[in-house]
C-alpha positions as CSV (number, residue, x, y, z in Angstrom):
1,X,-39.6,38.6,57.3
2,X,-36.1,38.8,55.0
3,X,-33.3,40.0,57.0
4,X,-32.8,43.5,56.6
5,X,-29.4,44.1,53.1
6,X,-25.9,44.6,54.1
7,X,-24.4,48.0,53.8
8,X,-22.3,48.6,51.3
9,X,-18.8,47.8,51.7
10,X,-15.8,50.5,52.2
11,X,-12.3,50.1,50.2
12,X,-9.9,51.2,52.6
13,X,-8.1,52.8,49.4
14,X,-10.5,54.1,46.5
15,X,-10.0,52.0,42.9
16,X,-8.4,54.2,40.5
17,X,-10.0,55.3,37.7
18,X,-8.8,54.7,34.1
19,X,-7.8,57.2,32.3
20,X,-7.8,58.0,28.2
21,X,-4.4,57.6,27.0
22,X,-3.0,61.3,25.6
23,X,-2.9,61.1,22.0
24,X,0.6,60.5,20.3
25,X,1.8,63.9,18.4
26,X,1.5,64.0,15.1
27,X,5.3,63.8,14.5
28,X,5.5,60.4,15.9
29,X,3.4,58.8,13.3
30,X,5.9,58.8,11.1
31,X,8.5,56.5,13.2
32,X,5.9,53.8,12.0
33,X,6.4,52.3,9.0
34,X,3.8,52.1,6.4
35,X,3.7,48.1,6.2
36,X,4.8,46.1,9.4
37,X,6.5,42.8,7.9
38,X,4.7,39.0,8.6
39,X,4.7,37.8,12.0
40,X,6.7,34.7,12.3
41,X,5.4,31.4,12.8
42,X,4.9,29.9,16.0
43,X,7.2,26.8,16.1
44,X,5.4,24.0,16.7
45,X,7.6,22.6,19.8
46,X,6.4,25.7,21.6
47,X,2.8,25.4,21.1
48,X,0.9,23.4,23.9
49,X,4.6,23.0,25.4
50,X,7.2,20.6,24.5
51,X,6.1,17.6,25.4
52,X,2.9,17.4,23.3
53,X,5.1,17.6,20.1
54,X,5.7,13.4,20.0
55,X,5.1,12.4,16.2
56,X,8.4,11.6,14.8
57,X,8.4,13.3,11.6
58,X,11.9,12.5,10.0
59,X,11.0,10.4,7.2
60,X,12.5,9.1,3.9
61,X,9.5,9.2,1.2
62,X,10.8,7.2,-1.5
63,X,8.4,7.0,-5.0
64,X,9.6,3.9,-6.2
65,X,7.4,3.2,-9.5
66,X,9.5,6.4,-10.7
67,X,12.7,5.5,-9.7
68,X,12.6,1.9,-11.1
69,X,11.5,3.8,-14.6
70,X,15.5,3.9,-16.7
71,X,13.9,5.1,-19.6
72,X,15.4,9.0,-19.2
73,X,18.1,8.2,-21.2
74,X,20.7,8.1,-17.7
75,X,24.6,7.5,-17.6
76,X,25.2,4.0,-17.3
77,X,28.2,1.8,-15.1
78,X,29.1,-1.3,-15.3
79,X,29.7,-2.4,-11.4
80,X,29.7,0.4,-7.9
81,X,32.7,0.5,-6.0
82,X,31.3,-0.3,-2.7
83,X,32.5,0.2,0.8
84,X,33.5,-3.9,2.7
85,X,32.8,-1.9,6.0
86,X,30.3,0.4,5.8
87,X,28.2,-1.2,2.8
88,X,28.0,2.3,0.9
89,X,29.0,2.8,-2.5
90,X,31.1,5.4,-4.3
91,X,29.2,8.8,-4.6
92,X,30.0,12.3,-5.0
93,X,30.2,12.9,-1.5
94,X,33.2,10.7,-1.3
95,X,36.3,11.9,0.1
96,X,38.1,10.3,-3.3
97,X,35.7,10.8,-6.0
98,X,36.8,14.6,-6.5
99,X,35.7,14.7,-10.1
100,X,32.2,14.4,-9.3
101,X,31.9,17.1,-6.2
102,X,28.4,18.1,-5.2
103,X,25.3,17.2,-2.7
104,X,23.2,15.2,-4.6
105,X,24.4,12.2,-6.8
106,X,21.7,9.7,-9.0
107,X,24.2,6.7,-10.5
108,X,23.0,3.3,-12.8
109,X,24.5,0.4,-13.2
110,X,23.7,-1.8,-15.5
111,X,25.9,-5.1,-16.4
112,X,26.3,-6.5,-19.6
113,X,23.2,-8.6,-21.0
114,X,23.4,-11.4,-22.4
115,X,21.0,-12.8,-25.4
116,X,19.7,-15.5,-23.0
117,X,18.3,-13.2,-20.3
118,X,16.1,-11.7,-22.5
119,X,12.1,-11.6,-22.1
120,X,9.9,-10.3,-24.6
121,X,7.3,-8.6,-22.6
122,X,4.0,-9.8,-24.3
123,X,5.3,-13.4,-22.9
124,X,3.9,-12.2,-19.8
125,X,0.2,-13.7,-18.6
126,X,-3.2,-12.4,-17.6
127,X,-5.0,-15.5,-15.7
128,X,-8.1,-14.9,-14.2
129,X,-8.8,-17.2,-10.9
130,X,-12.4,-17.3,-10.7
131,X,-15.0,-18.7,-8.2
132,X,-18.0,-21.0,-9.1
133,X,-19.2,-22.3,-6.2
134,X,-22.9,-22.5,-5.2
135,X,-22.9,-19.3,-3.4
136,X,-22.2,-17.6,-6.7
137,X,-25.8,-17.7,-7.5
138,X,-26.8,-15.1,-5.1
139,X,-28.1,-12.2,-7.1
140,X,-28.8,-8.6,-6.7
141,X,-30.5,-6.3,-8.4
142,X,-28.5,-4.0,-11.2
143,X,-29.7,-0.9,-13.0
144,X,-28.7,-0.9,-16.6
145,X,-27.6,1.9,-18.7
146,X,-31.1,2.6,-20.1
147,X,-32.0,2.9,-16.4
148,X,-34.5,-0.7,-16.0
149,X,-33.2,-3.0,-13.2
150,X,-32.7,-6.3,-13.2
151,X,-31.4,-9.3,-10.3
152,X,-27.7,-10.5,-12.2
153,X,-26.1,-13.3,-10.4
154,X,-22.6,-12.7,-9.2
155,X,-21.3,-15.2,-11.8
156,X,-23.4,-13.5,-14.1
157,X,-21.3,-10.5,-13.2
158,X,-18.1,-12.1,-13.6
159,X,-18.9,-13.7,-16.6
160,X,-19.7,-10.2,-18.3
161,X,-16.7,-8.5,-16.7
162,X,-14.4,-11.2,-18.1
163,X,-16.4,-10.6,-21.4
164,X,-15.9,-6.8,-21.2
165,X,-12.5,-7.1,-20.4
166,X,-11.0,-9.7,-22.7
167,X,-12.5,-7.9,-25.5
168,X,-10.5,-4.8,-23.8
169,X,-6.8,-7.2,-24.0
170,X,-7.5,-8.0,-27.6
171,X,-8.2,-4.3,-28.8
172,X,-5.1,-3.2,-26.9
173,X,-2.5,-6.0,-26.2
174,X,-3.6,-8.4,-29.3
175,X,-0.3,-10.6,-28.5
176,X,-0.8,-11.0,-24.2
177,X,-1.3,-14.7,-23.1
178,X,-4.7,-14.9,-20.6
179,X,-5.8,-18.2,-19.2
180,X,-8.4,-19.3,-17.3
181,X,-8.6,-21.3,-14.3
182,X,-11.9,-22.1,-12.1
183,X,-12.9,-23.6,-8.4
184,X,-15.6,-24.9,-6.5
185,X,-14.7,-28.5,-5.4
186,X,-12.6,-28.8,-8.1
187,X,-9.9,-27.0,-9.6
188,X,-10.5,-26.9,-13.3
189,X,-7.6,-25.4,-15.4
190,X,-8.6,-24.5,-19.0
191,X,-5.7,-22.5,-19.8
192,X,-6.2,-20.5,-22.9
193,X,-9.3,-22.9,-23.8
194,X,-8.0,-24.6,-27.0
195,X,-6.6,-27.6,-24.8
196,X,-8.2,-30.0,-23.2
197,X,-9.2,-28.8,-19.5
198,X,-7.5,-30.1,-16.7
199,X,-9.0,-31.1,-13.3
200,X,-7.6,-31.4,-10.0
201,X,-10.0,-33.2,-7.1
202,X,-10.5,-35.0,-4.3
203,X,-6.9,-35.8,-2.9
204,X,-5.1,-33.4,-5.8
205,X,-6.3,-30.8,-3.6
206,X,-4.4,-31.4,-0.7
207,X,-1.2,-32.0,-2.0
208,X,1.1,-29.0,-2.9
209,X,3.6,-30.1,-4.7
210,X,1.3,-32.4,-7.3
211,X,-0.7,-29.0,-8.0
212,X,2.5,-26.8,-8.9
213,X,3.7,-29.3,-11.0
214,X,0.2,-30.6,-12.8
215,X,0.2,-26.5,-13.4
216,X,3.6,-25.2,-14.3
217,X,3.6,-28.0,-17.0
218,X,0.4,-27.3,-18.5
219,X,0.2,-26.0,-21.9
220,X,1.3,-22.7,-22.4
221,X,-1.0,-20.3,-23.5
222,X,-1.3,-18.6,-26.9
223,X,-1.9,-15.2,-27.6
224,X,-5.5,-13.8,-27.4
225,X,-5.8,-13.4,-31.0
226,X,-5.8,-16.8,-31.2
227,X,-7.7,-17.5,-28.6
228,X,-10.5,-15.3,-28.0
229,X,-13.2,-16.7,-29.4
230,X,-12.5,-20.0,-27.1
231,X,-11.9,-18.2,-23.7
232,X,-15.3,-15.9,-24.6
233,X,-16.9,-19.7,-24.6
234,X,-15.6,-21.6,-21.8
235,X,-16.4,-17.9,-19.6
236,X,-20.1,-18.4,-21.2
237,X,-20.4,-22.2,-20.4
238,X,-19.5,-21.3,-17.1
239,X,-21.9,-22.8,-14.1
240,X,-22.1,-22.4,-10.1
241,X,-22.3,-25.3,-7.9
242,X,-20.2,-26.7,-4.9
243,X,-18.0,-25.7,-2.5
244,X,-15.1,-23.4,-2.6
245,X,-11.3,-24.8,-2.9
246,X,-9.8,-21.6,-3.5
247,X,-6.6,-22.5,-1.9
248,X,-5.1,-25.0,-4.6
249,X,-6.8,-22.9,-7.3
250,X,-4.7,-20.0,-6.4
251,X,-1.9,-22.2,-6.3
252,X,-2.2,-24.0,-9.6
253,X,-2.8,-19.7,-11.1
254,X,1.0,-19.0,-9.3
255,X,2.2,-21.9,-10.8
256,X,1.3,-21.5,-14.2
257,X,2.5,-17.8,-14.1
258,X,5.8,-18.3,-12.4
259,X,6.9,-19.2,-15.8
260,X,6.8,-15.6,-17.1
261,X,8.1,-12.5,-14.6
262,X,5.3,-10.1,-14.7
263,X,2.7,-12.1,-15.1
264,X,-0.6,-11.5,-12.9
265,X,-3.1,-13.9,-11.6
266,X,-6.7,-12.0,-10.9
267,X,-8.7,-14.2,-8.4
268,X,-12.2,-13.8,-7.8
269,X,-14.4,-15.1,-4.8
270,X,-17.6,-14.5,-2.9
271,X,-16.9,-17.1,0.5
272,X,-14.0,-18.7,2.9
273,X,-12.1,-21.6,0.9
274,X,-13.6,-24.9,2.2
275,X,-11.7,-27.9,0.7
276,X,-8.3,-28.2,0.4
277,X,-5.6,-26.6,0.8
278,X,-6.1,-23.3,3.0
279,X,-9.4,-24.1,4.0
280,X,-10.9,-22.5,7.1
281,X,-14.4,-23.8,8.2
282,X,-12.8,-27.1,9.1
283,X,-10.7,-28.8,11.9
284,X,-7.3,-29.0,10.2
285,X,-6.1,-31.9,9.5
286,X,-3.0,-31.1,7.7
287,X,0.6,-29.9,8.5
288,X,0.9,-26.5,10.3
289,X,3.0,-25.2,7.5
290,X,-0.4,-25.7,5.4
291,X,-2.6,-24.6,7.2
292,X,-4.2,-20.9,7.3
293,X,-3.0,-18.0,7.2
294,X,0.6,-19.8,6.8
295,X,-0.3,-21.5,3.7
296,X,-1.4,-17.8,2.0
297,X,2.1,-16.3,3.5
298,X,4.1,-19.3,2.0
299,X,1.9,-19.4,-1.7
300,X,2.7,-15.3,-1.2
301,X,6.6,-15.2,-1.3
302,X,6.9,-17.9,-3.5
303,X,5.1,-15.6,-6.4
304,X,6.8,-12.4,-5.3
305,X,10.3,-14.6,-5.8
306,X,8.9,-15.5,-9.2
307,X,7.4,-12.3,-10.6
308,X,3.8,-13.1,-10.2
309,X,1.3,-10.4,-8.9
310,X,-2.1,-10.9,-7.1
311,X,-5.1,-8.9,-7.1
312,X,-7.8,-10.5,-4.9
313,X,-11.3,-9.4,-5.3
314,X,-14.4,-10.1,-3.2
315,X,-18.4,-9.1,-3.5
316,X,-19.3,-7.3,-0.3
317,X,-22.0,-8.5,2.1
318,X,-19.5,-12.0,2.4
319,X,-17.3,-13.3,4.7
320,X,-14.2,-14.5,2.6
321,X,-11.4,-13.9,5.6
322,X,-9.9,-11.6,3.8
323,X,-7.4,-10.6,6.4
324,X,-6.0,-13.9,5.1
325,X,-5.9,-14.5,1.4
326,X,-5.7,-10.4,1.3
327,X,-1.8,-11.5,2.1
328,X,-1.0,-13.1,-1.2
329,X,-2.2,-9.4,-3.1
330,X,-0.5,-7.5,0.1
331,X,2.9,-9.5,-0.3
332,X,3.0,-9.4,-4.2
333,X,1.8,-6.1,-4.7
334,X,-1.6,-6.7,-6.4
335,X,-4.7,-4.7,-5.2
336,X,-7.5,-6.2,-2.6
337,X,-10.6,-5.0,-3.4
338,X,-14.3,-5.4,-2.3
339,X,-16.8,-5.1,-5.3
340,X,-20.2,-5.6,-6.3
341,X,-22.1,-6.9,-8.8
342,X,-22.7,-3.5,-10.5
343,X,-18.9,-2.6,-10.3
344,X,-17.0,-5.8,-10.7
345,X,-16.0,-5.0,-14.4
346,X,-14.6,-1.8,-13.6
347,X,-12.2,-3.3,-11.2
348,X,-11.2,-6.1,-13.2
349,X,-10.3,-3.9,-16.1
350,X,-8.1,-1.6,-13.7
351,X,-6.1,-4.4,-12.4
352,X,-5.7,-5.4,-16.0
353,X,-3.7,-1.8,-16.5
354,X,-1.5,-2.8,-13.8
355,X,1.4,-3.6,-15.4
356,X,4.4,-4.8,-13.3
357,X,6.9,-2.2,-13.8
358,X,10.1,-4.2,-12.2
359,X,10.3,-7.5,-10.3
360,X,12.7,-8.6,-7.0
361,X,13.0,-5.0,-6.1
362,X,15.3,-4.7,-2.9
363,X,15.8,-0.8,-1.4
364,X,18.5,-0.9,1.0
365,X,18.8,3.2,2.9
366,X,22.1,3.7,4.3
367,X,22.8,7.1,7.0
368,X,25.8,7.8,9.3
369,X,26.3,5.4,12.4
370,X,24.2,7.0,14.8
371,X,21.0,6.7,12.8
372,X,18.4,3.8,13.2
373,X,15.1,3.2,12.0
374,X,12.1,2.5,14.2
375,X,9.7,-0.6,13.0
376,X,12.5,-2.0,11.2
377,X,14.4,-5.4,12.3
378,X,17.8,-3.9,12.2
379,X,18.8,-1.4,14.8
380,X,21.8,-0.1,12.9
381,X,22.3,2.8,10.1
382,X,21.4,0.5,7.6
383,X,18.2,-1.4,6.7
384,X,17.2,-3.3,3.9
385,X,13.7,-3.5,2.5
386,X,12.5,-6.5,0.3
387,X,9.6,-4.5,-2.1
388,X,9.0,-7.5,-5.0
389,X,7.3,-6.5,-7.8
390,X,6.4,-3.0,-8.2
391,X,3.6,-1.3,-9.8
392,X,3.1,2.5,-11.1
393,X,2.6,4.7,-8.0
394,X,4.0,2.5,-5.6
395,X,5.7,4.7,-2.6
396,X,7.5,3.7,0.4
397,X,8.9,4.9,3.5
398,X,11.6,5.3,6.1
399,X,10.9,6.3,9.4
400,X,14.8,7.2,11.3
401,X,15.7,8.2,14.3
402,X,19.4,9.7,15.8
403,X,20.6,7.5,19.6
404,X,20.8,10.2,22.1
405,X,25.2,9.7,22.2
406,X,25.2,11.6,18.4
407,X,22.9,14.0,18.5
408,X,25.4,16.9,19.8
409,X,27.9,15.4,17.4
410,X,25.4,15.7,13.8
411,X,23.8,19.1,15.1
412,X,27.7,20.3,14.7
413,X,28.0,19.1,11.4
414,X,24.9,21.1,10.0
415,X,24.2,17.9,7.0
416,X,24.3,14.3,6.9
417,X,24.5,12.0,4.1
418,X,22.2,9.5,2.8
419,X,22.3,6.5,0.3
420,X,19.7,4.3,-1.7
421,X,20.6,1.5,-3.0
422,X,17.7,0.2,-5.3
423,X,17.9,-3.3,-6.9
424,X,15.4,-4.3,-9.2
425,X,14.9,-6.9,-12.7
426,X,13.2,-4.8,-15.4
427,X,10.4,-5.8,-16.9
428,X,13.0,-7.2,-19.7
429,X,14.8,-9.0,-16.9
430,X,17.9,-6.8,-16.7
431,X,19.4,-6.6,-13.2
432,X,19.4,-2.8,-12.3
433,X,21.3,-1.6,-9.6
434,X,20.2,2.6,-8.8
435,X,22.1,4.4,-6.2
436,X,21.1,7.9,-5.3
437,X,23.2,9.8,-2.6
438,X,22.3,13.1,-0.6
439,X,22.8,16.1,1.8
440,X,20.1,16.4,3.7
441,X,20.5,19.8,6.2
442,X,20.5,19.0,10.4
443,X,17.6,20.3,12.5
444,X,16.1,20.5,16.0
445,X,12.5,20.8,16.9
446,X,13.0,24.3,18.2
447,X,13.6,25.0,14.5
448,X,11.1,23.3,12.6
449,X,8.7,25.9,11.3
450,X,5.3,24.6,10.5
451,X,5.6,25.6,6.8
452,X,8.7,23.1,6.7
453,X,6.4,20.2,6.9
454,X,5.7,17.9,3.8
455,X,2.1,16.4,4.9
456,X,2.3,14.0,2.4
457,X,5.2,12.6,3.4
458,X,4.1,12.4,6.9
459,X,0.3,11.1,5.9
460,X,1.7,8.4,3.7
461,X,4.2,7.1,6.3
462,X,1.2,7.6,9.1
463,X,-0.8,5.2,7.2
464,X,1.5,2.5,6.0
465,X,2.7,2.2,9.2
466,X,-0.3,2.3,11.4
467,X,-1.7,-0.5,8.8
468,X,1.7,-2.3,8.5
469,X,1.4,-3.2,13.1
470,X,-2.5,-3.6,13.5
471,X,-2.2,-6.2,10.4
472,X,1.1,-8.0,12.9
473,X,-1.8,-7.4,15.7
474,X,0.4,-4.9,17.6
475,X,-2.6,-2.8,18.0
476,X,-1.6,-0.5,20.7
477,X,1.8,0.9,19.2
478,X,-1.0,1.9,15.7
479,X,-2.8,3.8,18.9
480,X,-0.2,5.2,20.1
481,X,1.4,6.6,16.5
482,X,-2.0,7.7,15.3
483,X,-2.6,9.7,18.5
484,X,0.7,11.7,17.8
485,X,-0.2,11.9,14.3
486,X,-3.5,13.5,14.8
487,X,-2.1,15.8,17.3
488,X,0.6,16.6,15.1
489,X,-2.1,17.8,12.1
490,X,-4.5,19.5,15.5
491,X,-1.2,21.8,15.9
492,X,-0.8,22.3,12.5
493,X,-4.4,23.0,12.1
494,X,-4.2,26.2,15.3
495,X,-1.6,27.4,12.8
496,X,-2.6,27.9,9.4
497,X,-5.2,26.8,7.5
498,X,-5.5,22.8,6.4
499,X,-4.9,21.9,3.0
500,X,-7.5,19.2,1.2
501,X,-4.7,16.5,0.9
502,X,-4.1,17.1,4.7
503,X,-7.8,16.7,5.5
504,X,-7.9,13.6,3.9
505,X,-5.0,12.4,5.6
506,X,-6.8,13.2,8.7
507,X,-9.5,10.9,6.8
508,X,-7.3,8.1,6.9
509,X,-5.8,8.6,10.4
510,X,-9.9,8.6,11.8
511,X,-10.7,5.7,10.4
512,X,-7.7,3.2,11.0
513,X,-8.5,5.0,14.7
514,X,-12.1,3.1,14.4
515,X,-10.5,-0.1,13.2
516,X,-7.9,-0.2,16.1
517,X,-10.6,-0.1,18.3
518,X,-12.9,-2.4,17.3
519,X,-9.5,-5.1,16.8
520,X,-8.9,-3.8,20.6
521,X,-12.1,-4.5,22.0
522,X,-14.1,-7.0,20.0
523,X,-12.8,-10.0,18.3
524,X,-9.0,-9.4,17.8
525,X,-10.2,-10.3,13.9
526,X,-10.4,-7.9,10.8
527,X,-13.8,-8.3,9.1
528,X,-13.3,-8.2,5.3
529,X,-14.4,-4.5,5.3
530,X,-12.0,-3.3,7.5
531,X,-9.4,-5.8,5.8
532,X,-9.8,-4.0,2.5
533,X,-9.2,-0.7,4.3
534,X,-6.1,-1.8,5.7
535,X,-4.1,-3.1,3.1
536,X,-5.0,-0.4,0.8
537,X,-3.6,1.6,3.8
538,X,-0.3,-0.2,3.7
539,X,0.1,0.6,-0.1
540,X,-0.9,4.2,1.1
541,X,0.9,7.1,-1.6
542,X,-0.1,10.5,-2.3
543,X,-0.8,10.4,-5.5
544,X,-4.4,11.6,-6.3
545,X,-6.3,8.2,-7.8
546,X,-5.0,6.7,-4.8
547,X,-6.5,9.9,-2.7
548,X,-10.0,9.2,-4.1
549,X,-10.0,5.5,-3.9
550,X,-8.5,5.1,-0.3
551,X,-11.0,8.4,0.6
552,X,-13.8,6.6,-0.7
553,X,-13.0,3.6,1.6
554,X,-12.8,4.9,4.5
555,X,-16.1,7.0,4.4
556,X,-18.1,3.6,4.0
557,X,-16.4,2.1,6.8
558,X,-17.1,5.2,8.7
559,X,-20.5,4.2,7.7
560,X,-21.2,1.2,8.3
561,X,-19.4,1.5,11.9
562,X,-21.9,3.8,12.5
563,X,-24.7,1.8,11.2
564,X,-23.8,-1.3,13.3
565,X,-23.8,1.1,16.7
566,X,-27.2,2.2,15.8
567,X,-28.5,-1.6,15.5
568,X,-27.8,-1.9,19.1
């Protein structure tokens, strides 16, 4: 039997009862305008409370394959006037310079030239590093253009992009120099393939000096008119076999372009170098300044400091340690890119277009004292970037900061001033020195309006920088910045709609997320797939080929990472 139901309960004091509002008279309507203006914004300090506001978003975008182009027709000087204590030059913000008041001044100088520092600019050289070891004979299977398939070796696959694309130079750049230089267990240097070849083995291979100077001596190329029926047969005679001294190849390619600023070297592999200098499968038995990844670093700056670029390319499904030879592209400002079989001629004739646009490019960003820059060496107003050679598209940044002692002291002043300094060697060697000075307006986060914010800027910098510390292996700061980042764009997000640029930024952010974690919890080691994301991360702009490509990247990584999970 169930226990008999409670009585219902008594309120001491009944509920009240809501009651219909009285209607408004009809006079009062018109006290309400027609169209009530936009709410404003939320500002983003106030949303989720203060504290969850942490990315720092004051950052200096700067486009520097624009700014290193002189060819607007700009107001020349001979020498800047330049400050023995501070470091900043004469601009129009200074307290002397009255004839040139304003906010914003963009200054060239450019010293006399003389006769002997000329260059012409076809002197420059194309040489194409290229792998023949044994492993090159792996094949895969292609689809051609009348849609039959067929298994193509992956020197097969170098031999018709090099084919394809020096048949590309000679229809477009008839006067460029291109050489060719091979490895397996032997570095074989052919230059433009009218000489005699020259080989470097056995003990050649180890020693660094004997292979700069067998190739900085070596002939120097002709033009590819007169030379393109020879290269087109030395890349057809080519045959895989042996092992893989890529090391001293690379060497011998930096060598015999450091005679020409501007000049590119475009290597080629498909495994880890072996033999030689550089190699990794084997106990060392070298110098530590030779051995791996310090010999890549050391071959690295010596091309950026003569002019030479690097563009490294790799088939994927190998195991090339491309967090290391990636360096010498990284440093030098080549590309580093995984291809296959089916794709390798495309790439090679886009890094061909890569023309260097200036070489020894130094930025130097000046602010008030009381400014510093985060991630940077000095802790001061002033820090000084060494960029190398630059290419079209190439953007960096500035992240800056205020110390706590000035902040009440710049919010008074309402703007503070800014200075680049850009040094750089045209592509005709002159010695260019750019100086733009600015206003830039003071703000605190209680001000910063979500419309305010240049995504772009803030994406790019996100990126480079997150790439720039997991490559150093300071994993845990790249968590910690990408966490504020992606809260930053979740904020955004609750606020107004997100662009496509912004999504893709939020792309990027994911999937340098993934990699952090796996370096954090596996084997502290980039695989090459997550290599090639990285360092196209740290050469991160927002320009829209670099969108796509960088886009594209990251969804196979996203990919595979999630293939691998489901193996287990």
């Amino acid at each position: 039997s169930y226990p008999p139901p409670l009585p219902p309960r008594r309120l001491r004091n009944p509920r009240p009862t809501s009651l219909p509002l009285p209607s408004l008279p009809s006079f009062e309507h018109s006290l309400i305008p027609l169209s009530l203006p936009p709410p404003v914004p939320p500002r983003l300090d106030k949303l989720d409370g203060e504290s969850s506001f942490k990315a720092n978003v004051n950052v200096v975008s700067l486009s520097v394959g624009k700014l290193v182009d002189i060819s607007q027709g700009m107001e020349t000087y001979q020498r800047p006037v330049t400050c023995g204590k501070c470091c900043a030059t004469l601009s129009c913000l200074s307290s002397i310079q009255k004839d040139r008041a304003g906010v914003r001044s963009d200054d060239l100088y450019l010293p006399n030239l003389s006769e002997d520092d000329y260059q012409n600019l076809e002197d420059t050289l194309v040489i194409f590093c290229v792998d023949i070891s044994g492993s090159m004979s792996v094949t895969a299977e292609v689809a051609s253009s009348s849609g039959s398939t067929a298994y193509i070796s992956r020197l097969e696959g170098i031999q018709d992009a090099l084919q394809r694309t020096l048949t590309s130079i000679l229809r477009q750049s008839p006067h460029r120099r291109v050489a060719l230089v091979t490895f397996n267990d032997e570095v074989v240097i052919y230059g433009d393939g009218t000489a005699a070849p020259l080989t470097l083995r056995d003990w050649a291979l180890f020693d660094y000096d004997h292979i700069w100077q067998q190739a900085v001596t070596y002939s120097i190329p002709h033009c590819i008119a007169e030379t393109y029926q020879q290269l087109i047969k030395r890349v057809k005679d080519l045959r895989e076999h042996g092992a893989t001294s890529l090391g001293p190849a690379a060497l011998a390619s930096v060598a015999m372009a450091s005679r020409y600023p501007g000049s590119k070297v475009i290597l080629c592999t498909d495994g880890k170098a072996n033999i030689g200098l550089g190699e990794m499968e084997q106990e060392p038995i070298l110098s530590p300044s030779f051995q791996p990844p310090h010999f890549y670093r050391y071959l690295a700056v010596q091309a950026v400091g003569k002019g030479v670029i690097i563009s490294i390319m790799t088939f994927e499904g190998t195991d090339c340690r491309l967090a290391d030879i990636g360096r010498l592209a990284d440093v030098t400002g080549g590309r580093v890119n995984i291809v296959s079989i089916a794709t390798v001629a495309t790439e090679i004739e886009s890094v061909c277009a890569d023309n260097v646009l200036a070489t020894d490019v130094t930025a130097t960003l000046l602010a008030p004292d009381g400014v510093y820059y985060p991630y940077e060496d000095e802790n001061n107003y002033r820090v000084v970037r060494e960029i190398g050679n630059v290419t079209k598209g190439l953007e960096i940044t500035f992240q800056f900061a205020v110390k706590p002692d000035f902040r009440e002291a710049f919010l008074q002043k309402g703007s503070l001033p800014f200075q680049l300094q850009l040094s750089f060697k045209t592509r005709d060697q002159q010695r260019v020195t750019r100086i733009i000075t600015e206003q830039r307006p003071v703000t605190t986060n209680s001000q910063i309006l979500v419309g305010k914010l240049n995504m772009a800027v803030i994406g790019v910098h996100c990126a480079q920088l997150c790439a720039s510390l997991t490559m150093e292996g300071r994993v845990q700061e790249a968590q910690k910045q990408l966490k504020a980042q992606q809260d930053l764009l979740n904020q955004i997000s609750k606020l107004r709609p997100i662009q496509k640029e912004e999504s893709l930024y939020g792309n990027w952010m994911e999937t340098m997320t993934t990699i952090c974690g796996d370096v954090a919890t596996e084997s502290q080691i980039l695989s090459d797939d997550a290599a090639e994301v990285v360092y196209q991360m740290r050469r991160a702009s927002s320009t829209s080929n670099n969108y796509y490509s960088t886009t594209t990247k990251t969804k196979k990584t996203k990919r595979k990472k999630k293939a691998s999970m489901e193996a287990f």
